[in-house]
N, C-alpha and C positions, 0 to 999 in steps of 0.2 A: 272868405272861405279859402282852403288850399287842398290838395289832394295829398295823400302818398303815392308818391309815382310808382313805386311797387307791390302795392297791394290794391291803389284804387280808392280805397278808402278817403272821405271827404272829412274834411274838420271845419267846424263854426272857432274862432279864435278862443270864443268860450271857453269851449270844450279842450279845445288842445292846454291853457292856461291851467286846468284842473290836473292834468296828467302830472305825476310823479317827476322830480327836473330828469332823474335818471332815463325815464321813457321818453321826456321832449329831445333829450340829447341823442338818444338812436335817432328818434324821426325826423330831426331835423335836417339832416343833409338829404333828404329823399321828397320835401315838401315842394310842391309845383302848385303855379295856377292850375284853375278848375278847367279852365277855357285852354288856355296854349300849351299847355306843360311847362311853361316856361320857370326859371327856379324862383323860390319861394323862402323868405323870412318870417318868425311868427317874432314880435317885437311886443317884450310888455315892463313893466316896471313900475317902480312906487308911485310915480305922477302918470305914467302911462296907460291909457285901457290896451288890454290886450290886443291883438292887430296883427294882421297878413301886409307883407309887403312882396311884389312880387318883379321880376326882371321879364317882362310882358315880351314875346313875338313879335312882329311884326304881321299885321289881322287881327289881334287878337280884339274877340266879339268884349270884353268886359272893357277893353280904353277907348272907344270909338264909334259910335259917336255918343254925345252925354246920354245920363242914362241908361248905356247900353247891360253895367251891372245888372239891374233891374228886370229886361229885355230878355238877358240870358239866364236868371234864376229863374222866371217866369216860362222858360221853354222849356227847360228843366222840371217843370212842375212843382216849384217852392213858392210862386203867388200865382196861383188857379187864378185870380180874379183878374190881372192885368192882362192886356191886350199885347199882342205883339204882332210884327209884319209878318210871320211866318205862318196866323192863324187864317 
């Protein structure tokens, strides 16, 4: 996942891949991680699945430790079923 750092708005790579090239090309330079703000690539192509790449913070809860992805959708309320330290 990545954010727009201007509006907030969150994207699944899914989703952002469906948008029009005209519309990925405005949001691209505004895409941040979800967790750091840190800036954000969406990378996709004929042999490639669509995909976030991101230039991470230093903290940042999604690289640190394994897992931690999972951890921080899960506090976010995206896996209700997974446990996390913070419950």
């Amino acid at each position: 996942m990545a954010k727009n750092i201007m509006d907030g708005k969150e994207w699944t790579a899914a989703e952002f891949a469906v948008l029009l090239p005209q519309d990925q090309d405005l949001a691209r330079p505004e895409l941040a991680c979800v967790s750091c703000d840190g800036p954000a690539v969406f990378r996709a192509g004929p042999k490639r699945r669509p995909s976030f790449a991101a230039q991470h913070q230093h903290g940042c809860q999604l690289i640190a430790p394994a897992w931690s992805a999972f951890t921080y959708l899960a506090g976010q309320g995206w896996a209700p079923g997974l446990k996390t330290n913070h419950e």
